[in-house]
N, C-alpha and C positions, 0 to 999 in steps of 0.2 A: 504494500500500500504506500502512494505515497505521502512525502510528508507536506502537509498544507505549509508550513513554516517557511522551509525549502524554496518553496516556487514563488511565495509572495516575497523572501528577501531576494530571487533570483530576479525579478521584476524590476524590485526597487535598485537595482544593481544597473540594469538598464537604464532605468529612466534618468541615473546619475551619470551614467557612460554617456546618452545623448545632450543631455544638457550644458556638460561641459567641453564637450567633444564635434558634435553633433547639434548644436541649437537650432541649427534651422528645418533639420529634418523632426528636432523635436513638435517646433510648435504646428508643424506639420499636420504632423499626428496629432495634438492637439485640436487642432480645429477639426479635423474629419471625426476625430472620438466628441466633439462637443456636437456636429450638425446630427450625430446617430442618437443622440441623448433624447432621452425620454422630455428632459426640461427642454430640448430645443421645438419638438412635435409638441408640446403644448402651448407655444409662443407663437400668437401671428404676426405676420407681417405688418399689420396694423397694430402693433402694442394690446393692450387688454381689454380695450373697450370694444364690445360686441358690437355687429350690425345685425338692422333692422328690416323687414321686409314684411308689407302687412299685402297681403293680395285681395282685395275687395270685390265680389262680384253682383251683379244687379239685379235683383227680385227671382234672386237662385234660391228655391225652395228646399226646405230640410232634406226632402228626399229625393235630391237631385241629384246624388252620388252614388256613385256604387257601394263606395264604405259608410254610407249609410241608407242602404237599401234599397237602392234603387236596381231592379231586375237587367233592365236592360241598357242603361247609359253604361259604356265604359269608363272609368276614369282612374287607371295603373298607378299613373305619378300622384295626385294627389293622396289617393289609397294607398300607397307605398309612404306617404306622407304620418298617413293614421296609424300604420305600423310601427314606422319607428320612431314617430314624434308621440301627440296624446291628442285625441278625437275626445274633444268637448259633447256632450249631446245634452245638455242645460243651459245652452251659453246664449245671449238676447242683445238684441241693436235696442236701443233707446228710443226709438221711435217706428212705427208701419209703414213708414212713407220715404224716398230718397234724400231731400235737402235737410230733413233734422236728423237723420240719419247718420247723416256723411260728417253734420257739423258735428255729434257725440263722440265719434270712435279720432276721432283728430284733435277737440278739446277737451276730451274727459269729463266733460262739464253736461247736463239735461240741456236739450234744446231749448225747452222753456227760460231755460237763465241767460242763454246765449241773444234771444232773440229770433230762433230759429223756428217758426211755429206759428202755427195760425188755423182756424177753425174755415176760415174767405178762401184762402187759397194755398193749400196746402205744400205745394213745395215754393221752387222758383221758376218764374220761365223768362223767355226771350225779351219783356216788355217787363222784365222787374229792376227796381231801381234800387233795390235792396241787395246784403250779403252778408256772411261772416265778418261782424265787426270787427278793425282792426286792434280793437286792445285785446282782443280773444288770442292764448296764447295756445297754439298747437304744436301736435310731437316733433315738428319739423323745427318751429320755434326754440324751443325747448335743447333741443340737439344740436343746432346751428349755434350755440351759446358755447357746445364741448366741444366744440371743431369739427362736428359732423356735415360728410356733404350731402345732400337734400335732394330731391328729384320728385314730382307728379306726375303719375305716366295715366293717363285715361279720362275718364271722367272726374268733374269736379263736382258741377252743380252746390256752387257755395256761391254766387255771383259771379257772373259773364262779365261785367265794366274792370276796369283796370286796377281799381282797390282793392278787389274783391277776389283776382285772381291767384293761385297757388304762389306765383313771384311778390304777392306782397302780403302771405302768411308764411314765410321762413323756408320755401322752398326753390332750390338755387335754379331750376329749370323746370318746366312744365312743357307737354307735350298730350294733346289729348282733345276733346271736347266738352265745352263747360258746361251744358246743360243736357237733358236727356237724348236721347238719338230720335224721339219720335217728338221733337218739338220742330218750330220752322218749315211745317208742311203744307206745301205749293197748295193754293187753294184751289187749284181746280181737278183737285183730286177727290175722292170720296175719303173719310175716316178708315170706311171696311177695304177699301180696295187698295187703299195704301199698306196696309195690314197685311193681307192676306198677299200679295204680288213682291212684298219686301223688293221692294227698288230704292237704293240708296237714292236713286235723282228724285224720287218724291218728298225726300226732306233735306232743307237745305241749312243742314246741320254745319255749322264752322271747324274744322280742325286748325286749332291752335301750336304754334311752338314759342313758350313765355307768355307774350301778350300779343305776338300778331296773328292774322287769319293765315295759314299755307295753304289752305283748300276747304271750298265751296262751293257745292257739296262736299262732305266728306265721304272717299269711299269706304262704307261701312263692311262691303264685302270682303276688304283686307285688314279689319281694322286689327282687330286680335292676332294675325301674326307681329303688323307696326307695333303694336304696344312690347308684344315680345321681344320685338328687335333692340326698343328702345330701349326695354329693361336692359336685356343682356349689353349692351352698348354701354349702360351707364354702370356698370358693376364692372365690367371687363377695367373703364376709367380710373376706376376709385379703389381699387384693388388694394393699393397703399396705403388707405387712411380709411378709417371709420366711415358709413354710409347708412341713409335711411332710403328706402322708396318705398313710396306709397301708388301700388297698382292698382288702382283702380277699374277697372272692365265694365265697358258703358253696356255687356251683352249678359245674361239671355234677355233684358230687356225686350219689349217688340218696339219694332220690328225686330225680326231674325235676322242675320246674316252668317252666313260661314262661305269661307275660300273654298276654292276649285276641290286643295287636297282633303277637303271635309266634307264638305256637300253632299248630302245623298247616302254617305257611308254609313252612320249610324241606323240602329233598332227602332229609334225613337223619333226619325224624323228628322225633322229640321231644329227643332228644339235638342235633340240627342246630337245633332252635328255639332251645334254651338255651344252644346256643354264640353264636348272631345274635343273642340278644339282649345278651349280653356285651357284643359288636362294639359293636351299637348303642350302650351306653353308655359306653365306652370314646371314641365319637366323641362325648358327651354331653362328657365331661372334656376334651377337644380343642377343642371347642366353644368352652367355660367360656374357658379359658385363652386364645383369638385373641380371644373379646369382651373380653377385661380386658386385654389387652396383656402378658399373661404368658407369652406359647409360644417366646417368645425369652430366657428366662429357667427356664425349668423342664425338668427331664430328668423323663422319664415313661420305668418297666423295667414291662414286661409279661410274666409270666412265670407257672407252676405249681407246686402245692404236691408234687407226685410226678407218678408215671405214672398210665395209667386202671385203673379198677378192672375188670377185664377178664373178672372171673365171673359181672357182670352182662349179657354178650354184649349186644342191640345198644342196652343204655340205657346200656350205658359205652362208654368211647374208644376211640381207637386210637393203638399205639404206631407208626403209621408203618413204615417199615423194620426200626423196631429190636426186639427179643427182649425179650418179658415185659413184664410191668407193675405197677402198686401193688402194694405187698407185698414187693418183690423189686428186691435191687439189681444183676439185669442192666440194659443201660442202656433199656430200658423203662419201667424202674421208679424211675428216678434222673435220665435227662437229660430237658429239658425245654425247650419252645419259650419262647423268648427272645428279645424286643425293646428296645432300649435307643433311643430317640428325645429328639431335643433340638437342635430347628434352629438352630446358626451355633456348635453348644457341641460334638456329636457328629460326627463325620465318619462320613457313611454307606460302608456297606460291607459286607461277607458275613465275619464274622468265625468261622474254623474251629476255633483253639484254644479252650483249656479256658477255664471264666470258673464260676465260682458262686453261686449266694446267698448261702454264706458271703462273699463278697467287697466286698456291697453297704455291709454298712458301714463298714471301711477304706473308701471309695470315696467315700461321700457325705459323711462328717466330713471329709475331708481338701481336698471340693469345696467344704465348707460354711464352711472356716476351722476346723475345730473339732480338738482332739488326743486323742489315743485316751490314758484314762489307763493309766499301765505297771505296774498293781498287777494284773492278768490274762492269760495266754494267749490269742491272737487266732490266728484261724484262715483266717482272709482276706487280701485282696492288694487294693492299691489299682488299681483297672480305668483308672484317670483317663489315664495315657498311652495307652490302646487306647483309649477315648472318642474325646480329643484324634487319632488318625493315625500318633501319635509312634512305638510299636515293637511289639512284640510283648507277647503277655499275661506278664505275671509268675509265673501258676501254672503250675505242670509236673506235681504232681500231687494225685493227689486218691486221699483214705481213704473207702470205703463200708462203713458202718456196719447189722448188721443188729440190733437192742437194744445189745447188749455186744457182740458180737461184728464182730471186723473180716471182716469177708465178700470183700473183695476191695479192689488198690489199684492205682490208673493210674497209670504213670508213664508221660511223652510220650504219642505214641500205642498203646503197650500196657499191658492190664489184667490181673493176675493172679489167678486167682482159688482162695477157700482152702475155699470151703465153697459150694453148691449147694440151690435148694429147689424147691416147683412155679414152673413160671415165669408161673402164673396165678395164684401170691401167695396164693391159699387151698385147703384146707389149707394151711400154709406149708413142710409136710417139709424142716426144716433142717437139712444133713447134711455134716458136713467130709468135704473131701476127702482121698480116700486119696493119689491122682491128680490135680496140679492144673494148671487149664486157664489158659490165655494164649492171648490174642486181640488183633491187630494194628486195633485202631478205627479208623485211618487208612483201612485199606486195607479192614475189615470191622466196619462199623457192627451188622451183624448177627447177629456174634457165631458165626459156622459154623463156623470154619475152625480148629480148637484149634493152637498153633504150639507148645505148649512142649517137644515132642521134639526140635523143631529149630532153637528158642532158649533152650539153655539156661544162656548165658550170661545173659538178661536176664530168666532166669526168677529164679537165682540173686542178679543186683541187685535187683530190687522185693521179694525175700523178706528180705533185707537192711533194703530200706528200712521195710517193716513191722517188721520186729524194733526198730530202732531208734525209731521210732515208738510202739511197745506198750511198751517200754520208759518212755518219757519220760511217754505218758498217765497221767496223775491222774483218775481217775472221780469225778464228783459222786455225790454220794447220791441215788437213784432216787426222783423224786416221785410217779412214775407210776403206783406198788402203793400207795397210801395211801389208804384210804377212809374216807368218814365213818362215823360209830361212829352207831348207833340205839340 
């Protein structure tokens, strides 16, 4: 046998032979023994602050994913995402509608506080003179303060005019269009027939780069490769230094569109083409990030702006299991398929409590080094120990907002609810209850079973905790009724 002693001073004999002998074949070897180090593979190129990547898609219904249920949509990468990241299935947008939507998961803040909200006119459109005010501080914001560089790639819909655009909320370049794809529709088209024939020339939707027009129309048929492009362009960039993008994906919205290599190929139609080609580039950004040596340093959330727009029958979603959709804050219309990925940073796993967009930014300043300043209300929880494996989620509950009106509130697993509409979101018939209903989500995702005759002890706490809540709310001033003057 031999002797351990033996070999280690036989070593140390060496390493004194080349140092004095030898120095420059020493530090030689020095360097190749330090790039093979365990400490060197857990050092990026970017020093220790993580990037960020939130992928945002539009009125993509809970069960519009294969990894969460859905029969026949493909979707490998992001499902490879639920593997080895953590697939949320409790997790909620702050709002049923796109524009308060968009402003919650970027200010961590309720729309209602922002300004974001209106019972008149529920998001923004082409003739609004409104947007995300400028002292609203977003994750772009925020990150741009730690030297991170910043990018918007898709839709905005936070306000079209020049204050209002992603370049004068803390991001360094913007590429995309600012309000929905079905707005700016040539009038001498019908509603149905622009719908159902998806031709990008019947809406003369603006594609932007920063604050000018590039193209007018925008071709909608390519648009979700461009965004891909854009993405992997500005990561390939930034490869050096810390990064945030916020993807945003103006599709399955209607109209549909999908490229030549989509079209036609999916189970599902047209709608199953535009979700695969999502997928597709989603593994484009997955791509990006293993050739640059970044996927061990970047957390990637995949997630939806509401529920599907469900009175488009089969060119919109599905809510899966769950009751209602866009428009409506039964949980069709509020929770949302959720992927949180980020190999050696995420601990994979099937995460059931609550988690939401509001959350993300408590979550990403706080992973980024960065502090939340205390001159505002925050409306979010840092996720970073459910990330981490550490313990359970921090939020317990969550306010559904339908304009102004609080429409219902979860606490634990049950939701109370104060006020009632179609639960296909159009018409919206919003009508308080005389009568109001509680539903056990743990046990009934579906929302069937009304319990509050025979809990009404916990009917009487969550009306509490709203009270206390509508109490303490301060409403911003509504951006959303403001129109440009001709």
């Amino acid at each position: 046998m031999e002797d351990p002693g033996a070999f280690s001073n036989a070593r140390s004999s060496i390493f004194i032979y080349l140092i004095m002998h030898r120095p420059l074949v020493f530090l030689q070897l020095l360097v190749l023994f330090l790039s093979f180090s365990p400490l060197a593979f857990s050092q990026s190129k970017q020093g220790d602050k993580p990037n960020f990547i939130i992928i945002f898609t539009d009125d993509q219904g809970y069960g519009d994913l294969g990894a969460f249920g859905h029969p026949t949509i493909k979707t490998p990468n992001i499902d490879q995402m639920a593997v080895e990241g953590q697939k949320w299935t409790s997790f909620y947008v702050a709002a049923n509608v796109c524009t308060p939507s968009r402003s919650a998961i970027l200010t961590g803040r309720m729309p209602v506080r922002t300004g974001m909200y209106s019972n008149k006119r529920r998001v923004l459109f082409p003739d609004s003179d409104g947007g995300l005010p400028a002292y609203e501080n977003t994750i772009a914001t925020l990150l741009k303060k730690e030297g991170y560089a910043t990018a918007a790639v898709g839709k905005w819909h936070l306000g079209h005019l020049p204050q209002y655009l992603p370049t004068s909320h803390g991001f360094d370049s913007y590429f995309g269009i600012p309000y929905s794809n079905d707005m700016d529709r040539i009038n001498d088209v019908t509603h149905t027939q622009a719908f159902l024939e998806s031709k990008y020339e019947y809406f003369n939707v603006p594609l932007m780069r920063d604050t000018e027009i590039i193209e007018r129309p925008a071709d909608q048929n390519t648009i979700t490769k461009r965004y891909a492009g854009e993405a992997v362009k500005f990561i390939t960039a930034n490869k050096d230094k810390p990064f945030f993008l916020y993807l945003a994906h103006s599709l399955p919205h209607v109209p549909l569109f999908a490229s030549g290599d989509f079209k036609g190929k999916s189970e599902r139609g047209l709608y199953g083409d535009v979700i695969e080609e999502i997928d597709w580039s989603v593994g484009e950004v997955l791509r990006a990030l293993k050739d640059n040596g970044l996927d061990k340093n970047t957390y990637v959330i995949f997630t939806s702006d509401n529920g599907p727009w469900l009175v488009y029958n089969e060119q919109g979603g599905s809510s899966g299991s769950l009751f209602g959709g866009k428009g409506t804050s039964y949980e069709g219309g509020v929770r949302v398929p959720t992927v949180i990925w980020g190999p050696g940073n995420v601990k994979p796993g099937l995460i059931s409590k609550m988690g939401s967009t509001l959350d993300l930014l408590p979550t990403i300043t706080t992973l980024a080094g960065a502090k939340l300043p205390q001159d505002r209300v925050y409306d979010g929880f840092d996720l970073g120990p459910v990330l981490r494996g550490e313990n359970a989620t921090p939020r317990d509950e969550m306010f559904y907002y339908h304009g102004d009106r609080l429409f219902a509130v979860r606490k634990g697993d049950f939701k109370l609810y104060f006020y009632s509409n179609n639960p296909a979101g159009y018409p919206e018939k919003l009508e308080k209850l005389e009568k109001l209903t509680l539903y056990n989500l743990g046990h009934d995702p579906s929302e069937r079973f009304d319990l509050a005759e025979k809990n009404p002890d916990k009917v009487a706490e969550i009306k509490e905790i709203a009270r206390e809540h509508s109490e303490k709310m301060v409403f911003g001033a509504t951006q959303l009724e403001k129109r440009i003057e001709k």
